[in-house]
C-alpha positions in Angstrom: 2.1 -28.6 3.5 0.3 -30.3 5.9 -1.3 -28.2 8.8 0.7 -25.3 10.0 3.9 -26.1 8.8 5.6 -23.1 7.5 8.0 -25.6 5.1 6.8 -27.8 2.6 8.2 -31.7 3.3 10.1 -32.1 -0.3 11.1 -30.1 -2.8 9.8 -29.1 -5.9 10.8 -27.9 -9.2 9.3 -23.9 -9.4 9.0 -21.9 -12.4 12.4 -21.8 -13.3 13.7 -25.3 -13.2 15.4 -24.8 -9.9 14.6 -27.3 -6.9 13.0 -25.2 -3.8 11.9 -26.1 -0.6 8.7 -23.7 0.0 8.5 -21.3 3.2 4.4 -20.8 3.6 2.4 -18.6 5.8 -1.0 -19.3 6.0 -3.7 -16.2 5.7 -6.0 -16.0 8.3 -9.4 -14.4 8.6 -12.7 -15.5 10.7 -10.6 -18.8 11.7 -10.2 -20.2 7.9 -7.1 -19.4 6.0 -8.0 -17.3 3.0 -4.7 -17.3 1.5 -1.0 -17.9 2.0 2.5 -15.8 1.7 5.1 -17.5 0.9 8.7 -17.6 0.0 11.3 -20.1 -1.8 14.7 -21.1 -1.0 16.9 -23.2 -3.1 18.5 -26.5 -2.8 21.8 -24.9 -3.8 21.5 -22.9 -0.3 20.9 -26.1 1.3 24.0 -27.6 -0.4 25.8 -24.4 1.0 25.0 -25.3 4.7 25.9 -28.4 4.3 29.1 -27.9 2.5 30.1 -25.4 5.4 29.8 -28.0 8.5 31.7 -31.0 6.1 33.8 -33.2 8.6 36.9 -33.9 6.6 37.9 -33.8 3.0 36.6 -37.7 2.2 33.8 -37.4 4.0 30.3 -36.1 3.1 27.0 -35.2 4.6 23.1 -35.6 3.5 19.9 -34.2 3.9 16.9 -36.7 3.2 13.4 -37.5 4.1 11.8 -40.6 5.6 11.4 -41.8 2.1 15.0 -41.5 1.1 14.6 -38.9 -1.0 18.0 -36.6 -0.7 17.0 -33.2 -0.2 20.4 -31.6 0.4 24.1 -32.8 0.1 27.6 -32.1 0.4 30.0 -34.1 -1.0 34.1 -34.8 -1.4 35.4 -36.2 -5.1 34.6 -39.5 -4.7 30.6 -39.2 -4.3 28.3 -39.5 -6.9 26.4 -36.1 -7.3 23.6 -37.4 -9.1 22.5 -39.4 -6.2 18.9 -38.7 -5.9 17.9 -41.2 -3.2 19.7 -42.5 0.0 20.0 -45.7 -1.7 21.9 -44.5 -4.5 24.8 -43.8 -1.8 24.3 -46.7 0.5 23.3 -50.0 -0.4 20.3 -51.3 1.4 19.9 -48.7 3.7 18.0 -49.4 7.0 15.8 -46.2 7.7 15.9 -45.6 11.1 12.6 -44.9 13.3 11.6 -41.8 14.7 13.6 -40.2 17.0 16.1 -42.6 16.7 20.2 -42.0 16.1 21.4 -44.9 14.3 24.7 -45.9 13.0 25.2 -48.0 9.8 28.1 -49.6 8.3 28.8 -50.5 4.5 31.2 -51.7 2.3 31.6 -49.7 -0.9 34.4 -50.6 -3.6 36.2 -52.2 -0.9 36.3 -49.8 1.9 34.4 -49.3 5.0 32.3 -46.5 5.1 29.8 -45.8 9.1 26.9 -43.4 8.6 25.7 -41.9 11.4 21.7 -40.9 10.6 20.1 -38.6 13.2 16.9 -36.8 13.1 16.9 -32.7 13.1 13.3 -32.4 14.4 11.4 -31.1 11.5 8.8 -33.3 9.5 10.3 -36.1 9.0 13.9 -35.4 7.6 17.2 -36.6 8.5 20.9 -35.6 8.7 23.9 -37.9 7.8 27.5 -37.9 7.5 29.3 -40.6 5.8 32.9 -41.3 6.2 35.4 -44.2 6.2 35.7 -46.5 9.0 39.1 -45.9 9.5 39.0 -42.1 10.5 36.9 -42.7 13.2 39.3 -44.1 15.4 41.1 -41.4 15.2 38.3 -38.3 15.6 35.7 -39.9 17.7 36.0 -37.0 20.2 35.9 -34.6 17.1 33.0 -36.7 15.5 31.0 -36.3 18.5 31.5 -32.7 18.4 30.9 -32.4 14.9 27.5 -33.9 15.3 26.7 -31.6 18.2 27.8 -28.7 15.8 25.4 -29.8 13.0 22.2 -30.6 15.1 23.1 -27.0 16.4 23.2 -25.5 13.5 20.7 -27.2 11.4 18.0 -26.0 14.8 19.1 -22.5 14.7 18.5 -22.7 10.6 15.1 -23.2 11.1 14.5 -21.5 14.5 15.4 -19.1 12.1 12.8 -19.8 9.6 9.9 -20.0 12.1 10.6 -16.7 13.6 10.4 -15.3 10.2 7.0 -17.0 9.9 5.6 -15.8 13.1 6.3 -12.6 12.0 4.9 -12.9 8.3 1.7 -14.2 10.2 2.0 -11.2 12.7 2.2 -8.7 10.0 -0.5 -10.5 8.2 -2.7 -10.4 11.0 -1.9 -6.5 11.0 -3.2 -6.3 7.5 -6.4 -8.4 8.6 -7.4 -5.5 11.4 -6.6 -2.4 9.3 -8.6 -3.9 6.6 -11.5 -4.5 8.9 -10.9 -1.6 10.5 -11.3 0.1 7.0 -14.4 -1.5 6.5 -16.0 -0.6 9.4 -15.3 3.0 9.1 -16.1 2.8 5.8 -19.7 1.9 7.0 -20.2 4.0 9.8 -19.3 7.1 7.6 -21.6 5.8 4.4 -18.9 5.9 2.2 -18.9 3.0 -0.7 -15.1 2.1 -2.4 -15.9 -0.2 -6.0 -14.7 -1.2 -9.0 -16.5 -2.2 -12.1 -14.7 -5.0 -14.4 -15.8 -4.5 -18.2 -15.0 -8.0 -18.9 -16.6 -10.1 -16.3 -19.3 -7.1 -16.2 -19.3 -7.0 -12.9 -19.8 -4.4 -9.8 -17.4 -4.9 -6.4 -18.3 -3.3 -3.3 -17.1 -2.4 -0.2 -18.8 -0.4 2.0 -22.5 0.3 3.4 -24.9 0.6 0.4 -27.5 -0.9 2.3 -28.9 3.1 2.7 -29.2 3.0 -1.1 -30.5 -0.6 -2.4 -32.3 -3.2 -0.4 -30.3 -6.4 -1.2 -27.5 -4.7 -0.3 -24.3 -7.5 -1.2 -20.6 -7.4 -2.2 -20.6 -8.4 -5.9 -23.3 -7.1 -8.5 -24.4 -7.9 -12.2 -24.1 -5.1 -15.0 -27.9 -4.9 -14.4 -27.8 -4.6 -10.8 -24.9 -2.2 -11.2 -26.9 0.0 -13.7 -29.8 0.8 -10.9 -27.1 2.8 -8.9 -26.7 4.9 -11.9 -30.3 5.6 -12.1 -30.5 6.6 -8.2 -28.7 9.9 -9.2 -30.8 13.4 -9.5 -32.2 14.6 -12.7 -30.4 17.5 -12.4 -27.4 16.2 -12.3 -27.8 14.3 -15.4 -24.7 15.4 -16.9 -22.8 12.9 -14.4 -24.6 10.1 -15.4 -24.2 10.9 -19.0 -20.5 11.0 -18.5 -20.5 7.3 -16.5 -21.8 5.5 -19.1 -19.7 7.4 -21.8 -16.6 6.7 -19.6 -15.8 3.5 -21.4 -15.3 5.0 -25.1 -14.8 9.0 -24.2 -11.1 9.9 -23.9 -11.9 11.4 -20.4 -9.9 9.2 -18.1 -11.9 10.1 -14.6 -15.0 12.3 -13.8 -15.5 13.7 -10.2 -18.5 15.6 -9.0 -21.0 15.9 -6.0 -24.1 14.2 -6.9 -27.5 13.2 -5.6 -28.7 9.8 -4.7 -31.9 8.8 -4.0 -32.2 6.4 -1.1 -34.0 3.9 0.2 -36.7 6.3 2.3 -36.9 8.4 -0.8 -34.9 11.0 -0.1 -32.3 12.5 -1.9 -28.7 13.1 -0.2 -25.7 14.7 -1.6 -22.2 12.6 -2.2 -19.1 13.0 -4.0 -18.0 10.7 -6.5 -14.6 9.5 -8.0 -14.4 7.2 -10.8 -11.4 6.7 -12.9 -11.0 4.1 -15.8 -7.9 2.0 -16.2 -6.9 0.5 -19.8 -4.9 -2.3 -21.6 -2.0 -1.7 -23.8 -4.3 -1.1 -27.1 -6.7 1.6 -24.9 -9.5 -1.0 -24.3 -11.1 -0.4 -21.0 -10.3 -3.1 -18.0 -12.3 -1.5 -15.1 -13.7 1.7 -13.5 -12.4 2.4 -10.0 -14.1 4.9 -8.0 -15.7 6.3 -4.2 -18.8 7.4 -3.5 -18.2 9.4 -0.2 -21.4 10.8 2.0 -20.8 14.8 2.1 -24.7 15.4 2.7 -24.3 17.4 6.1 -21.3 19.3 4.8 -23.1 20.4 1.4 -26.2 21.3 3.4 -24.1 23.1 5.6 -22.5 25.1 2.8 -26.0 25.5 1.3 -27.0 26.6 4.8 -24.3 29.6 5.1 -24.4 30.9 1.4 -28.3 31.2 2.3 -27.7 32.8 5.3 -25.1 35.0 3.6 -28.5 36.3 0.9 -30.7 36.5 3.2 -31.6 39.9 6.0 -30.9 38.7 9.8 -33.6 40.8 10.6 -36.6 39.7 8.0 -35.4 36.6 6.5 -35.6 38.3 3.4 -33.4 38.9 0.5 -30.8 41.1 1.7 -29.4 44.4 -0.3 -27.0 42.3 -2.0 -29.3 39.2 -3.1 -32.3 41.1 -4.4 -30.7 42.8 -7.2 -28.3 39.3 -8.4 -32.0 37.3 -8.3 -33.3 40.2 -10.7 -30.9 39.7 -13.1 -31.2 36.2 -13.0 -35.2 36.5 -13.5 -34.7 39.0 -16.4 -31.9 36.1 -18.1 -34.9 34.1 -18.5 -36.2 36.4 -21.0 -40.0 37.1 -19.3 -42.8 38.5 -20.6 -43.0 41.3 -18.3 -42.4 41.3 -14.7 -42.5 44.8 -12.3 -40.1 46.0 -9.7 -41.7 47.1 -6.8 -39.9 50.0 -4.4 -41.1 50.2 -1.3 -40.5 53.0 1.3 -42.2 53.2 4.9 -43.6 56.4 5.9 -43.0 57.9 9.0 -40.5 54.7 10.1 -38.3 57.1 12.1 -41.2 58.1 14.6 -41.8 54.7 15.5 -38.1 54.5 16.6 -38.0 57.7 18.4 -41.7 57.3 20.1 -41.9 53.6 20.9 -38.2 52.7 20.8 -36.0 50.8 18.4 -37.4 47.4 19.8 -41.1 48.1 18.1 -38.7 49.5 15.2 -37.6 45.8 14.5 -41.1 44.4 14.8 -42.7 47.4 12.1 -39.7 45.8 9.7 -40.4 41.9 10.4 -44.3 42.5 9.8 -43.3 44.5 6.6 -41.3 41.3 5.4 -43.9 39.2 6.4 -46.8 41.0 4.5 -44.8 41.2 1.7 -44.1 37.4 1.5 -48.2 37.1 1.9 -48.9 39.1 -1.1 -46.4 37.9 -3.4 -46.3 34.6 -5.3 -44.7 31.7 -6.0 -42.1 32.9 -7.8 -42.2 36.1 -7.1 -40.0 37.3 -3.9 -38.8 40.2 -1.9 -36.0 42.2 -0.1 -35.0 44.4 2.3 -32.3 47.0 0.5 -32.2 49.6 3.0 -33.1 50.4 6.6 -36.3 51.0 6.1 -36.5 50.3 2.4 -38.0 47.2 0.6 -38.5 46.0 -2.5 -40.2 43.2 -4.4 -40.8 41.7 -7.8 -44.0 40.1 -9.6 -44.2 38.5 -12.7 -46.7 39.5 -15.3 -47.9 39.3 -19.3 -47.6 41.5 -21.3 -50.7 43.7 -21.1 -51.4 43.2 -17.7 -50.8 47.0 -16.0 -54.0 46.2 -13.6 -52.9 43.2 -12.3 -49.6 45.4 -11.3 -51.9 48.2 -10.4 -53.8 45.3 -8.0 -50.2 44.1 -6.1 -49.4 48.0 -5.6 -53.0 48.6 -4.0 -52.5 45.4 -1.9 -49.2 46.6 -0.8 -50.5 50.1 0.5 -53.8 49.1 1.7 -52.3 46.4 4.2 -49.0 48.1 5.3 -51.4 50.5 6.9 -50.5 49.9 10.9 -50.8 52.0 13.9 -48.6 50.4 16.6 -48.8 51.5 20.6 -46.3 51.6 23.3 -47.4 52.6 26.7 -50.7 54.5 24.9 -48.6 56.3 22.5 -49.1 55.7 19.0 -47.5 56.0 16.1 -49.6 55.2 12.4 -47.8 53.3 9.7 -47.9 53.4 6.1 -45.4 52.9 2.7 -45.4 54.7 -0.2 -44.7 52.4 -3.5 -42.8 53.3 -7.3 -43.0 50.8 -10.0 -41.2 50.3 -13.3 -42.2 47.6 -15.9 -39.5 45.1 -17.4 -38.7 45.8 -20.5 -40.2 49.4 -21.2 -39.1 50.9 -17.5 -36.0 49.1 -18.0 -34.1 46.1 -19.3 -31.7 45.3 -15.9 -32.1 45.7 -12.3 -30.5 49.4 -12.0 -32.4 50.4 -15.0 -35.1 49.5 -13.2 -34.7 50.8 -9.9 -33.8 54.2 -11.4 -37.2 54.1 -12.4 -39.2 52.8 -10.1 -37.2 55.3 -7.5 -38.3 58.2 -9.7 -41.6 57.1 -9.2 -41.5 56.6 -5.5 -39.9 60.1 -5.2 -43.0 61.3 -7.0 -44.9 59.8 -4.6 -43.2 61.1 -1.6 -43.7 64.6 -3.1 -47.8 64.4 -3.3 -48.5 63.2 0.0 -47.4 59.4 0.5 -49.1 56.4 1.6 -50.1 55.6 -2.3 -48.3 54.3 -5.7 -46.9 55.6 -9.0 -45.9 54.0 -11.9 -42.6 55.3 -13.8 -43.4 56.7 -17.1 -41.0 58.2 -20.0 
């Protein structure tokens, strides 16, 4: 090919023996062609063309290049099909210049023969029809004609031909946008599309990983590639495990949201894809996988299943979370660890005498006290109105350290709160039951620790009681 031409200047023998002329599109990205689509047609085709626009039974008509080289012909019984070069049909044939039509007469086992060579207009090739002097006398108008006719045709052949390769290059330039486009939405969303190769042990990568790894590139080593793998989670070893057993497990893909740590240090949630092709004998060829940024929508969901556990009113454990993060407390098998029921006293004054508005702020300052006196891992909830409850871990042995967080509790839920100069006095009374001899799950326990409370209730309030058997 030389520049943009969409058909190569000779033809050539392709895979299967056959001669071709080549139809090319050049791919273009950035100004520089980075490939080509292309497209064969036979000389058999050609001969067809030819063949249809033959002038008369003894005459025949050629396709060749400036060199001579016949590139297409059609002939009647007495030509010589293996003719491979203009000179093979006509002795000493003058080539004519370019642009030129020129008529040539030769004598050829004793007849007269005029060819009349013209060029088509594309690279250098000409057309030619060869026929005996003598029936040109009699068909010049037709000749005349005839040559119109094949110029005409031979133009509209490759008119032909060119619109087809405007609109390979169209639709290639179509392919060019989406895939940028693809790219750059591919960024601006963090997601990251590769593909591992186990025999050139190599990473591909497209996409924005520059929020993950400094030296952020295309194309990475098995080494490089192995310090994505180590950006993922502790917890989420599992996945990990499973990406470098992918290879030699008989899984064929893992998917899973993850954790990867990123540049600023910060962990941020993604799901991953990765799926393993194989050759014919089960040998692994390359992983291909996505690694799509779901952070916001995971914290979200983290968000609302939080909000779902937690009181609107406290920011507490609700009724329905408490008890599920008991039970998963007492799966852990602890020592010892008491459940706390807490009950205000004289709550429905404070609603009646200074309104439901300093009703709210009794139960928020309840929840916040609570929160104050309890540990780390200890926690709280609101399970009623004007209920609470909390839990604290212990050892075994340690009844005044409990007997310490129920004092606490009493002694600083003690409140009188004022509306307009009226007041109303605050207090809780507390029942406790001990994991594993006042129960071994959380309605065991808060049986118990209700008995208690009830005893409490009973003998004047505003103090604790532990349950005993």
């Amino acid at each position: 090919m030389k520049g943009m031409h969409a058909i190569s200047e000779s033809t050539i023998v392709d895979e299967d023996g056959d001669e071709v002329l080549v139809l090319a599109v050049p791919i273009m990205k950035d100004e520089g062609a980075v490939g080509v689509i292309y497209g064969t047609f036979t000389k058999e085709t050609l001969n067809s063309i030819l063949e249809s626009i033959t002038f008369s039974e003894d005459s025949f008509n050629l396709l060749f290049n400036q060199d001579g080289k016949i590139l297409a012909k059609a002939a009647s019984e007495g030509f010589d099909n293996r003719a491979e070069v203009l000179s093979d049909v006509i002795p000493s044939p003058k080539m004519p210049q370019k642009g030129e039509v020129l008529p040539f007469y030769y004598t050829d086992s004793g007849k007269e023969f005029i060819a009349v060579m013209l060029p088509i207009g594309i690279h250098d090739w000409y057309f030619t029809n060869i026929t005996l002097e003598s029936n040109i006398t009699d068909h010049t108008a037709k000749i005349m004609l005839y040559v119109i006719l094949v110029i005409g045709v031979v133009l509209i052949l490759f008119t032909m031909v060119l619109v087809y390769t405007v609109s390979l290059t169209r639709s290639n330039d179509r392919i060019v946008a989406v895939n940028e486009r693809f790219r750059v939405i591919n960024e601006q969303v963090q997601n990251i599309v590769f593909s591992y190769n186990y025999q050139t042990k190599t990473m591909h990568v497209d996409g924005n990983a520059s929020r993950m790894v400094a030296d952020a590139k295309n194309t990475y080593t098995r080494e490089e590639a192995a310090k994505f793998v180590e950006l993922i989670h502790s917890e989420d070893e599992h996945i990990r495990q499973e990406i470098y057993e992918l290879p030699t497990s008989q899984q064929r893909s893992i998917q899973g949201e993850i954790r990867l740590r990123n540049l600023d240090g910060n962990y941020y949630w993604y799901r991953l894809t990765a799926t393993v092709t194989r050759d014919e004998k089960g040998a692994p060829l390359q992983v291909l996988g996505s690694v799509v940024d779901v952070d916001e929508q995971r914290n979200t969901e983290i968000k609302l299943r939080e909000q779902a556990k937690t009181d609107a009113l406290t920011g507490i454990l609700n009724k329905g979370a408490f008890p599920e993060k008991v039970e998963e407390l007492i799966a852990e098998s602890p020592a010892c660890l008491a459940l706390f029921i807490i009950d205000l006293d004289n709550f429905k004054s404070v609603n009646d005498k200074l309104g439901h508005a300093m009703g709210d702020k009794v139960l928020k300052d309840i929840a916040d006290k609570l929160i104050d006196i309890l540990g780390d891992k200890e926690f709280a909830g609101r399970i009623g109105g004007d209920e609470f409850a909390a839990v604290a871990t212990c050892e075994v042995g340690e009844k005044e350290k409990i007997k310490a967080v129920a004092g606490e509790i009493c002694e600083r839920m003690q409140a009188v709160y004022t509306v307009s100069k009226v007041e109303v006095p605050v207090s809780v009374s507390v029942g406790v039951a001990v994991y594993p001899a006042g129960g071994s799950d959380y309605d065991t326990l808060y049986r118990n620790a209700d008995k208690a409370l009830y005893k409490v209730k009973r003998s004047g309030k505003n103090q604790y009681a532990f349950y005993n058997r």
